[in-house]
PyMOL commands that place a pseudoatom at each C-alpha (Angstrom):
pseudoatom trace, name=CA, resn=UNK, resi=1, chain=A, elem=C, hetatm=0, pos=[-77.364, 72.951, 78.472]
pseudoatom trace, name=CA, resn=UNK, resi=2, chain=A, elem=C, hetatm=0, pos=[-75.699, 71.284, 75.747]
pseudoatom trace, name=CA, resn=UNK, resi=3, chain=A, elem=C, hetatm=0, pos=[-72.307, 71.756, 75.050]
pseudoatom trace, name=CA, resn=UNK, resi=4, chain=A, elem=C, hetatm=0, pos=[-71.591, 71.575, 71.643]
pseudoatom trace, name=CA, resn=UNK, resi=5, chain=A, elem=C, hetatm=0, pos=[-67.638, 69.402, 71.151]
pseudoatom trace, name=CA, resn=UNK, resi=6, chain=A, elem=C, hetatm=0, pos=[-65.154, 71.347, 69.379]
pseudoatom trace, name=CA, resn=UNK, resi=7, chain=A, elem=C, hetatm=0, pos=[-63.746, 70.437, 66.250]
pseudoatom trace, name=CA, resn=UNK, resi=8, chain=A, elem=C, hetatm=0, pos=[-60.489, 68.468, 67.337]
pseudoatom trace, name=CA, resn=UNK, resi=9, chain=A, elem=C, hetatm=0, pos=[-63.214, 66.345, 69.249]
pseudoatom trace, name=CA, resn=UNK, resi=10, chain=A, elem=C, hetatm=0, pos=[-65.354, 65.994, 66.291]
pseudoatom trace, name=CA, resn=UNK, resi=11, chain=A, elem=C, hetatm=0, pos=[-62.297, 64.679, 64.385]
pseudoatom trace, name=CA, resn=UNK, resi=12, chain=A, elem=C, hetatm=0, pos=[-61.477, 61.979, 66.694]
pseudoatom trace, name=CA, resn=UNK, resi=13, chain=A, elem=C, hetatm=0, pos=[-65.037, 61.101, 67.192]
pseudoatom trace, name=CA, resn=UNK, resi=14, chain=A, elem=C, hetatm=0, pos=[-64.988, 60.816, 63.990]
pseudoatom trace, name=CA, resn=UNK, resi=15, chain=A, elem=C, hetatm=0, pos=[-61.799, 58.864, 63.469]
pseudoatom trace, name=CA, resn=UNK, resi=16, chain=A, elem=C, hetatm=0, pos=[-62.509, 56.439, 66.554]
pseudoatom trace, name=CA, resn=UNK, resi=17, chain=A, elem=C, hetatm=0, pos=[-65.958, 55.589, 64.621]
pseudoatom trace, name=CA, resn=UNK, resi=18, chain=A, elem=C, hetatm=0, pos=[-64.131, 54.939, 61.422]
pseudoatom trace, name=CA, resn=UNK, resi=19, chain=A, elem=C, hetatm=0, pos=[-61.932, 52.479, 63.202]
pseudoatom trace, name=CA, resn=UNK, resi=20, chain=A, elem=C, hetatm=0, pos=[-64.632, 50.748, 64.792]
pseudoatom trace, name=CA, resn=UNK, resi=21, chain=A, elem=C, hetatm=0, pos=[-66.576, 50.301, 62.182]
pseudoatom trace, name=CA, resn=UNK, resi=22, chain=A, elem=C, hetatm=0, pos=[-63.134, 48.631, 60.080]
pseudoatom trace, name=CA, resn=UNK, resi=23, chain=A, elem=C, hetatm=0, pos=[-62.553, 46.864, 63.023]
pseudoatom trace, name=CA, resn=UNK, resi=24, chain=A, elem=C, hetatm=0, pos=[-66.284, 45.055, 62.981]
pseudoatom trace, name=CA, resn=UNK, resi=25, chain=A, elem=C, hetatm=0, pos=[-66.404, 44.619, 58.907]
pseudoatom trace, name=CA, resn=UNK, resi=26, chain=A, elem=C, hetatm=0, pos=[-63.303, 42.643, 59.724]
pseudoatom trace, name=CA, resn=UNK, resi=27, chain=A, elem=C, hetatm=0, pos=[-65.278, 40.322, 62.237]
pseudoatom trace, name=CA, resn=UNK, resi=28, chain=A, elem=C, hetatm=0, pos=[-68.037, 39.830, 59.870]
pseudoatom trace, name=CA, resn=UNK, resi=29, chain=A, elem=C, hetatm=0, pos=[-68.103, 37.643, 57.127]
pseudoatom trace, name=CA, resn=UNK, resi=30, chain=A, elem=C, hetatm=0, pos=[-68.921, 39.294, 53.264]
pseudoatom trace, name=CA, resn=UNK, resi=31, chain=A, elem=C, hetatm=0, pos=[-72.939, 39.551, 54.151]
pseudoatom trace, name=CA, resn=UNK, resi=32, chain=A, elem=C, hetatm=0, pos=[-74.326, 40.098, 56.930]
pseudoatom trace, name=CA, resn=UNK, resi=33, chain=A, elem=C, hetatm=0, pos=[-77.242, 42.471, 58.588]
pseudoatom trace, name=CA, resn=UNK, resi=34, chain=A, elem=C, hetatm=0, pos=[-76.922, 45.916, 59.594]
pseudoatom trace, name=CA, resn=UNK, resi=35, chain=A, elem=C, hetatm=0, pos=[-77.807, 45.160, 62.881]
pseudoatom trace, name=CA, resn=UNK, resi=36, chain=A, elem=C, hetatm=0, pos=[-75.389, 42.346, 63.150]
pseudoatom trace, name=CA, resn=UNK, resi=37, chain=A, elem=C, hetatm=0, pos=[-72.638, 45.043, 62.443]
pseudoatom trace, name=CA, resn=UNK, resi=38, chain=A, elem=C, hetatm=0, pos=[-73.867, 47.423, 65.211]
pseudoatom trace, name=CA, resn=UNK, resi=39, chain=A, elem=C, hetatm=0, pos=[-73.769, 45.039, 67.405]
pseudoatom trace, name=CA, resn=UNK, resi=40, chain=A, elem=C, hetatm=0, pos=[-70.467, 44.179, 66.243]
pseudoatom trace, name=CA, resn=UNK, resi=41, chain=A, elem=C, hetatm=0, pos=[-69.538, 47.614, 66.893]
pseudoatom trace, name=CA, resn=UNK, resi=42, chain=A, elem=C, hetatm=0, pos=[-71.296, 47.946, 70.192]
pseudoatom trace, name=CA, resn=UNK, resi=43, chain=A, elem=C, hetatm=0, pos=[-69.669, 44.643, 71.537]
pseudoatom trace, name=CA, resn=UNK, resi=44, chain=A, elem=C, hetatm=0, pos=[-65.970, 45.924, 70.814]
pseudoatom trace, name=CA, resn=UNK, resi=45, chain=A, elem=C, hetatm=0, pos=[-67.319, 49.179, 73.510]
pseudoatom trace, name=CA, resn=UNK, resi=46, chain=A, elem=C, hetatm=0, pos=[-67.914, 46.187, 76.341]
pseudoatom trace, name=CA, resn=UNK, resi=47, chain=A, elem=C, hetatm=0, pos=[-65.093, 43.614, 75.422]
pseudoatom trace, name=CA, resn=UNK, resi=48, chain=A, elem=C, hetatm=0, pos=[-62.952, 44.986, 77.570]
pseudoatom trace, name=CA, resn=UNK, resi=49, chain=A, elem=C, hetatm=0, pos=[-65.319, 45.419, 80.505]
pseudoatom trace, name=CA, resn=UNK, resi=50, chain=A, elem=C, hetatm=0, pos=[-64.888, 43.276, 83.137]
pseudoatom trace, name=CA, resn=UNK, resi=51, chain=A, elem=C, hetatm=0, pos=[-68.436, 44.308, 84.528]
pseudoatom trace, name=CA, resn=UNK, resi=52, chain=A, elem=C, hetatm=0, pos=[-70.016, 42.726, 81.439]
pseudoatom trace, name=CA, resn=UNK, resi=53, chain=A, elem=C, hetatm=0, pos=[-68.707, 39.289, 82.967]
pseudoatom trace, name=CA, resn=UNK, resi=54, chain=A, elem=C, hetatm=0, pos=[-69.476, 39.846, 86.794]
pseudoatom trace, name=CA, resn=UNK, resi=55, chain=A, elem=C, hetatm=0, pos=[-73.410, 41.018, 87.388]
pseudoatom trace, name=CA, resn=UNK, resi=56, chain=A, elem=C, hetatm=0, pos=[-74.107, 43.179, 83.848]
pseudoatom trace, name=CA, resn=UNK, resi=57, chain=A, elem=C, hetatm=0, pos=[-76.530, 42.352, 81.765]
pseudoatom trace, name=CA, resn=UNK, resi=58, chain=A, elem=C, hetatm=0, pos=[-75.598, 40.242, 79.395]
pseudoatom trace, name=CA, resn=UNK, resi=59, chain=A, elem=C, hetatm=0, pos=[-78.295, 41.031, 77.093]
pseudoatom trace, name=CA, resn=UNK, resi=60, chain=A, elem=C, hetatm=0, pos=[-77.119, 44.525, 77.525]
pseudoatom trace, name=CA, resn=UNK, resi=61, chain=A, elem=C, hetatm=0, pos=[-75.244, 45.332, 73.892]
pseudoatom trace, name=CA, resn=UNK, resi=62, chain=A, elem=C, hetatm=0, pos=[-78.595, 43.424, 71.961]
pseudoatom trace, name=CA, resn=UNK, resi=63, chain=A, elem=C, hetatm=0, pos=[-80.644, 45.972, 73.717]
pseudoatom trace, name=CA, resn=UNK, resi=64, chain=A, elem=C, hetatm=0, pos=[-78.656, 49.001, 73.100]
pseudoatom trace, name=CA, resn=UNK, resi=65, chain=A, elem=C, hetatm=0, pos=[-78.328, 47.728, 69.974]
pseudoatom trace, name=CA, resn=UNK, resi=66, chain=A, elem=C, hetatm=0, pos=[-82.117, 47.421, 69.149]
pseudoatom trace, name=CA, resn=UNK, resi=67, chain=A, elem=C, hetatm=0, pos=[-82.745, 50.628, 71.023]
pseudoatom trace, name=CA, resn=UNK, resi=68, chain=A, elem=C, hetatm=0, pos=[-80.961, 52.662, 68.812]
pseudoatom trace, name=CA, resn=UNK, resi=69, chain=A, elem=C, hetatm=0, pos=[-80.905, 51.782, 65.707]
pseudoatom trace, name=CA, resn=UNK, resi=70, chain=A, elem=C, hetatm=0, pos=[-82.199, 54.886, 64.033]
pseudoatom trace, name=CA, resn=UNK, resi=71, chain=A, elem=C, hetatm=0, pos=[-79.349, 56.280, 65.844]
pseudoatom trace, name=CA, resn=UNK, resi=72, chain=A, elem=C, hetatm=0, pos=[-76.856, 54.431, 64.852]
pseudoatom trace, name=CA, resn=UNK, resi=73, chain=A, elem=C, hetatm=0, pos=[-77.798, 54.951, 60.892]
pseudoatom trace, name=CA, resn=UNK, resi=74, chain=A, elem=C, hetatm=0, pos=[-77.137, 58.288, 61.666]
pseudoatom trace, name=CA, resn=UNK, resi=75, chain=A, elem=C, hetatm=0, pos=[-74.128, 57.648, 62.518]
pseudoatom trace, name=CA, resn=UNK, resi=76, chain=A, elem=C, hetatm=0, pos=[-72.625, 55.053, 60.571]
pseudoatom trace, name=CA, resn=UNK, resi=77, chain=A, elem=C, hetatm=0, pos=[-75.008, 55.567, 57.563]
pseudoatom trace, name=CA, resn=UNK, resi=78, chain=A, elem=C, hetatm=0, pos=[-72.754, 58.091, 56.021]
pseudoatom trace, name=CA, resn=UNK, resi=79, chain=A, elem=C, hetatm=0, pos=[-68.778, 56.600, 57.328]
pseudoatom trace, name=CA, resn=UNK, resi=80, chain=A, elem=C, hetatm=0, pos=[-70.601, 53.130, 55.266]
pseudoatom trace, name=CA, resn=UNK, resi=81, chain=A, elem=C, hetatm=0, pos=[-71.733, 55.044, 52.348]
pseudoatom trace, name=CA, resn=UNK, resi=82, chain=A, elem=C, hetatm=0, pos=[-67.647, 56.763, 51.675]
pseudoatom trace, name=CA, resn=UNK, resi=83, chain=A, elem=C, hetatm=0, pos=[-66.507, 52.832, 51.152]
pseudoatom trace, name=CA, resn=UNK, resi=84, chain=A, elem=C, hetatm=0, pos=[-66.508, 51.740, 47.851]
pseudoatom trace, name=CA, resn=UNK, resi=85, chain=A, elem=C, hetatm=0, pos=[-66.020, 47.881, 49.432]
pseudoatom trace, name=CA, resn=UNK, resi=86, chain=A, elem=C, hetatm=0, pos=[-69.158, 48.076, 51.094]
pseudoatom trace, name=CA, resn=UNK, resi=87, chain=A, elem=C, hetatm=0, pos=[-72.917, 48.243, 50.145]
pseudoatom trace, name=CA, resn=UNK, resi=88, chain=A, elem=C, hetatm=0, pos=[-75.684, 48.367, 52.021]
pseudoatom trace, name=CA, resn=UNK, resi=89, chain=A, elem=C, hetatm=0, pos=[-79.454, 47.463, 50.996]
pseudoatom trace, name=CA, resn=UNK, resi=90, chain=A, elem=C, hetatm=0, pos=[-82.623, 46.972, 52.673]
pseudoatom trace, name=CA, resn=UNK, resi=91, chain=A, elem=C, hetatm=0, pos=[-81.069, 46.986, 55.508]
pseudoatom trace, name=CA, resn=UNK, resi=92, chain=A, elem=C, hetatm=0, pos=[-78.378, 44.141, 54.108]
pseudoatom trace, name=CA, resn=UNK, resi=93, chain=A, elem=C, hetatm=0, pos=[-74.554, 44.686, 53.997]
pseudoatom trace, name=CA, resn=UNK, resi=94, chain=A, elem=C, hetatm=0, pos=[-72.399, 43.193, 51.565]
pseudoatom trace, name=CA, resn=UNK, resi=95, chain=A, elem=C, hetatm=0, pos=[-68.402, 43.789, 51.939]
pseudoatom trace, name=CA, resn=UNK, resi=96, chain=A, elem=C, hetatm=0, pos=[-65.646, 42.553, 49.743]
pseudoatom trace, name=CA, resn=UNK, resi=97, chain=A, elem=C, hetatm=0, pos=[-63.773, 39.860, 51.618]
pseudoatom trace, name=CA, resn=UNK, resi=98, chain=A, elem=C, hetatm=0, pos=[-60.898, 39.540, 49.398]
pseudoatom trace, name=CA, resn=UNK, resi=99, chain=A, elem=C, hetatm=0, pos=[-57.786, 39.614, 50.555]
pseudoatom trace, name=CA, resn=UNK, resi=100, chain=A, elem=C, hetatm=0, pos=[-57.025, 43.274, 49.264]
pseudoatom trace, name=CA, resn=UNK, resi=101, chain=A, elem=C, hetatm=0, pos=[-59.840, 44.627, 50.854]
pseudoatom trace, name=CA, resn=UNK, resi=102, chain=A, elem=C, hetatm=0, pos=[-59.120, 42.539, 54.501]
pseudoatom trace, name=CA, resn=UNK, resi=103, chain=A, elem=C, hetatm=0, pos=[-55.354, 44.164, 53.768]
pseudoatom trace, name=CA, resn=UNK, resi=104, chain=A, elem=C, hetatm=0, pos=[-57.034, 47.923, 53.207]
pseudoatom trace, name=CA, resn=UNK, resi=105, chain=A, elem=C, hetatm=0, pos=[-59.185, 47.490, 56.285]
pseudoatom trace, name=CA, resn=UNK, resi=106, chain=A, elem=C, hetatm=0, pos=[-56.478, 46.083, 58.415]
pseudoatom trace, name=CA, resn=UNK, resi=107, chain=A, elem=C, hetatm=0, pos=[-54.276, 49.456, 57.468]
pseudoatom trace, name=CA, resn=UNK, resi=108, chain=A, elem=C, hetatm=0, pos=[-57.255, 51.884, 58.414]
pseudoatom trace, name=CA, resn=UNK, resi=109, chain=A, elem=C, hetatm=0, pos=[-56.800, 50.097, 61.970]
pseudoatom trace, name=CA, resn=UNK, resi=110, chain=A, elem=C, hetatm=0, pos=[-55.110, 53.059, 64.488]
pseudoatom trace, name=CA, resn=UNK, resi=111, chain=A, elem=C, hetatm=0, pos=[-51.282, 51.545, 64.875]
pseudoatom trace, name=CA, resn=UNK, resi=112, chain=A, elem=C, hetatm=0, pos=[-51.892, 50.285, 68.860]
pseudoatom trace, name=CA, resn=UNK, resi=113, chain=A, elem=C, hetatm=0, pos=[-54.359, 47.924, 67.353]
pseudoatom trace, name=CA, resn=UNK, resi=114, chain=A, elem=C, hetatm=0, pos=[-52.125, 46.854, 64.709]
pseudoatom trace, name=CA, resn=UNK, resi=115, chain=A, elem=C, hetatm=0, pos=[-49.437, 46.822, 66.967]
pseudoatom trace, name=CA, resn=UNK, resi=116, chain=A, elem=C, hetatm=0, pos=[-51.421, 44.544, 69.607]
pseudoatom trace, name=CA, resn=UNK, resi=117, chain=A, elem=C, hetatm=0, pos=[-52.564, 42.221, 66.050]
pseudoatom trace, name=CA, resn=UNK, resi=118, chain=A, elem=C, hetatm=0, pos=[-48.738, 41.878, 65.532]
pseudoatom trace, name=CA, resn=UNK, resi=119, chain=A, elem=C, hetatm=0, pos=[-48.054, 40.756, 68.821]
pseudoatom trace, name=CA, resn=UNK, resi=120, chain=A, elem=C, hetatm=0, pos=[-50.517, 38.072, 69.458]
pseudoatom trace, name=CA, resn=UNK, resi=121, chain=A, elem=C, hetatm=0, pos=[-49.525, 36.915, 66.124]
pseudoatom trace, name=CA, resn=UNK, resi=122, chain=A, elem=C, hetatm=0, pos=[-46.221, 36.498, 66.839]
pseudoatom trace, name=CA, resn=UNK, resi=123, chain=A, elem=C, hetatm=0, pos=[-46.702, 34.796, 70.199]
pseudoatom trace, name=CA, resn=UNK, resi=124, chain=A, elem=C, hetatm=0, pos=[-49.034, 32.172, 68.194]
pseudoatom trace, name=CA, resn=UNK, resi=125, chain=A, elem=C, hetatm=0, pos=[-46.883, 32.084, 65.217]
pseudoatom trace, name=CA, resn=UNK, resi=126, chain=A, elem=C, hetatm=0, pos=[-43.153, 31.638, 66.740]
pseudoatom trace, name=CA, resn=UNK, resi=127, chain=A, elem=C, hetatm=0, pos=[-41.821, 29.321, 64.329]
pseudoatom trace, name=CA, resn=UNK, resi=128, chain=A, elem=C, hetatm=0, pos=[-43.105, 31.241, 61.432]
pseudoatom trace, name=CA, resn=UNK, resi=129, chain=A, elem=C, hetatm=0, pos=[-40.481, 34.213, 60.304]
pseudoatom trace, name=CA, resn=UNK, resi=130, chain=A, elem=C, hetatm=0, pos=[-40.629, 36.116, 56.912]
pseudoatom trace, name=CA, resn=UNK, resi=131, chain=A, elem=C, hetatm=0, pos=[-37.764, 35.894, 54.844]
pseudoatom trace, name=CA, resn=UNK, resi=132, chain=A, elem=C, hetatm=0, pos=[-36.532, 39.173, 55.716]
pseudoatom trace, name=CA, resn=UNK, resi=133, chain=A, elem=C, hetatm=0, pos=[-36.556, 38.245, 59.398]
pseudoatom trace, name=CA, resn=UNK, resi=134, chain=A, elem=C, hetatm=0, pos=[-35.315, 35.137, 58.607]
pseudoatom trace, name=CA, resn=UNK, resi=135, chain=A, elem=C, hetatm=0, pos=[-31.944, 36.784, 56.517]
pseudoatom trace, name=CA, resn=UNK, resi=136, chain=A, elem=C, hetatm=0, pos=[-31.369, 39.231, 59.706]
for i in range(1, 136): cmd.bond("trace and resi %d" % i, "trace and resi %d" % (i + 1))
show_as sticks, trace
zoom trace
């Protein structure tokens, strides 16, 4: 039996793949391989798993990655073709890196991640202040 999800589920998938897939290009430099962005994507699924650094395999996102590519086309194939900053040929990506575009696909983050960016920055970056924090 397969349950089919319902269309709030959907959404979010849909949403959490969008994010992913933002959060990757931003990894990757302006060209790069399609597979190199899947596993890009796949890897941000196990960063936080602490199994991946105590007995899992650590060949284990390569092979999911190389296991499923067809699948993941399926998936991402159509969230890559929406973005006007991105192309992808013979199996080649090419992104704009300019600083607009790394602004547009910071923004298209969900706000914990941005929120989490924001921190770390400011932990790193204590002596720097904008001027508006600065004046305040």
């Amino acid at each position: 039996l397969v349950v089919r999800p319902t269309s709030p589920i959907r959404d979010n998938l849909l949403e959490n793949r969008r994010s992913a897939l933002q959060a990757a290009l931003l990894l990757l430099p302006d060209s790069f391989s399609l597979e190199q962005l899947y596993w890009n994507i796949v890897s941000l699924s196990y960063s936080g798993d602490f199994r991946m650094f105590i007995g899992e395999d650590k060949d284990k996102v390569r092979k999911i990655v190389q296991g499923s590519m067809e699948e993941l086309n399926e998936v991402y194939d159509p969230i890559l073709s929406d973005d006007p900053k991105v192309v992808v040929q013979n199996g080649n990506v090419l992104q704009d890196g300019s600083t607009a575009a790394i602004y547009h696909r910071l923004n298209l983050l969900p706000s914990t991640v941005l929120n989490a960016i924001q921190r770390n920055w400011n932990k790193r970056n204590k002596w720097q202040k904008d001027t508006e924090e600065a004046s305040s």
